[in-house]
N, C-alpha and C positions, 0 to 999 in steps of 0.2 A: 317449310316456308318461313322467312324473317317475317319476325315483327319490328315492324318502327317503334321506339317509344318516341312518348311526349317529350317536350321539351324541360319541361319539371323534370320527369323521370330520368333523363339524362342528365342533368345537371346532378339531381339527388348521389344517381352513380359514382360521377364523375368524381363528387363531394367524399363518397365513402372510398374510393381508390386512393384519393391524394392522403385521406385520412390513415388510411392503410400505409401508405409507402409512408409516411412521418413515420409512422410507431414504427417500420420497420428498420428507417433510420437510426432511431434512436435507439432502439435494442441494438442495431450494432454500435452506433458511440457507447452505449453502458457496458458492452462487453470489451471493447476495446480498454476502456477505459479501467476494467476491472484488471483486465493483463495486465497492465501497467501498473496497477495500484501491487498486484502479486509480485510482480518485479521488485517494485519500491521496496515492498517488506521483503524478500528474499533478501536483498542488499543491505537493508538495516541490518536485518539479523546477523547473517553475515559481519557486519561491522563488529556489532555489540559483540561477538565473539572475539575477535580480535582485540578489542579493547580490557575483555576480562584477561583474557593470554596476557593483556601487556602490564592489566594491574596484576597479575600472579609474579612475573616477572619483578616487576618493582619490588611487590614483598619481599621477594625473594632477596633483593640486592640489601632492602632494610634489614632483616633480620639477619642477613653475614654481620652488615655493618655495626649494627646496636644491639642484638641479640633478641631471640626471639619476643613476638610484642603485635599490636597491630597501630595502623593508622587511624587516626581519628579523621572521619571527611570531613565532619563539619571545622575542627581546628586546626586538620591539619600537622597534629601536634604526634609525634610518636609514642605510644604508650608501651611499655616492657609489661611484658608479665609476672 
């Protein structure tokens, strides 16, 4: 046999389902949001890789050019060993 609730008790419900479906919401935006954020760093990394290849590269072309030494980053200045 059904029972009828009140009308309190159905609202109460009603209150705790729509509460439920938000957080359910939102755990999915947070995950969604998390794969994206792993993407984002994949692709940095990624980058920053590339970017070290391309500063080994450079050295390399310095040190044919001026002979063994390294870069100074802050001045920029070549330093010989």
């Amino acid at each position: 046999m059904k029972q009828i609730l009140e009308k309190s008790e159905i609202i109460y419900a009603e209150d705790l389902k729509n509460k439920f479906g938000k957080i359910k919401d939102q755990i999915h935006t947070v995950k969604e949001q998390m794969s994206n954020l792993q993407q984002e760093t994949e692709d940095l990394v990624s980058h920053l890789e590339d970017l070290r290849i391309q500063e080994q590269n450079f050295m390399k072309i310095l040190n044919e050019k001026y002979g063994p030494g390294k870069l100074n980053p802050l001045t920029l200045n070549y330093e010989k060993y």
